[in-house]
Wavefront OBJ file of the C-alpha trace (Angstrom):
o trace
v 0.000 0.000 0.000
v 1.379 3.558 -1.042
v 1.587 5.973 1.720
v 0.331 9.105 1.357
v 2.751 11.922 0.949
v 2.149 14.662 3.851
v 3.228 18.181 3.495
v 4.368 19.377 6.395
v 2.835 22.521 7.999
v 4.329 25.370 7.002
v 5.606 28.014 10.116
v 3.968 31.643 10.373
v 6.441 34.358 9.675
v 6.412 38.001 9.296
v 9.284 40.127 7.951
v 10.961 43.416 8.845
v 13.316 45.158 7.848
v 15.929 46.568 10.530
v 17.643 50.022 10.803
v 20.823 49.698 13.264
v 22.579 52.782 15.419
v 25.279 52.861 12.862
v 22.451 53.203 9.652
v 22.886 49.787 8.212
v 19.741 47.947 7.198
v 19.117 44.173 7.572
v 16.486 43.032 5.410
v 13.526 40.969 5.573
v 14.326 39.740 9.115
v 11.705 36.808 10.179
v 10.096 36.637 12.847
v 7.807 33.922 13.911
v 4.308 34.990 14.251
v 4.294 32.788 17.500
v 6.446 35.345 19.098
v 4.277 38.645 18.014
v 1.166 36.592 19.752
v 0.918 38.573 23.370
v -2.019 38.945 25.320
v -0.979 41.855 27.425
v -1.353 44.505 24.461
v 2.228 45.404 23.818
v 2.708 46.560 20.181
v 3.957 44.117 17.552
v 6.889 46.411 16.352
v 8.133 46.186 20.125
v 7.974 42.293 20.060
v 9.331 41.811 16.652
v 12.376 44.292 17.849
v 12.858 42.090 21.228
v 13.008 38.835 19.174
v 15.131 40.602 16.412
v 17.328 41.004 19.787
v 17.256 37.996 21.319
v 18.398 36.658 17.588
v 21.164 38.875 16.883
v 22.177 38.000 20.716
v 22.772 34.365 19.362
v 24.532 35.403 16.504
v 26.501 37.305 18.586
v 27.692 34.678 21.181
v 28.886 32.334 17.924
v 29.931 35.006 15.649
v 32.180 36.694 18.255
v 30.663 40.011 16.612
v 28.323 42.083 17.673
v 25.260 44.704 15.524
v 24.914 48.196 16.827
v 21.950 48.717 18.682
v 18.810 48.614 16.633
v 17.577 52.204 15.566
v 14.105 50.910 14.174
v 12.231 47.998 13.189
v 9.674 48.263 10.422
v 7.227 45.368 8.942
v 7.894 44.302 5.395
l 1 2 3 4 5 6 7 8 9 10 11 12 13 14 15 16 17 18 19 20 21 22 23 24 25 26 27 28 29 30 31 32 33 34 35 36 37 38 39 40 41 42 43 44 45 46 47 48 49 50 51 52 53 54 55 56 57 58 59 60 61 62 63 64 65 66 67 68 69 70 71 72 73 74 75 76
């Protein structure tokens, strides 16, 4: 019997694109829409900047490098 070929479920994202301290822009930066869910009314640019954060933290601690502080976020 042939088994049926499942697609798997495809994660929510949203984009943005990101203006640092030092004016340079990272584009189209995802963010999953898990993480812009919040029930206590803070503002989705605010999320999306504190996961934006939390990533370039990451990058950070394996890169050895770290971004400027971000300027602005803005969705895509």
């Amino acid at each position: 019997m042939a088994g049926r070929n499942k697609k798997a479920a495809k994660a929510a994202f949203q984009s943005f694109n990101v203006v640092y301290a030092d004016d340079s822009l990272s584009s189209n930066r995802r963010v999953s829409a898990e993480l812009l869910e919040n029930p206590y009314g803070e503002e989705v640019l605010e999320l999306a900047r504190l996961a934006i954060e939390k990533q370039d933290d990451e990058i950070a601690q394996r890169s050895g490098m770290r971004k400027p502080r971000i300027k602005s976020v803005k969705a895509v």
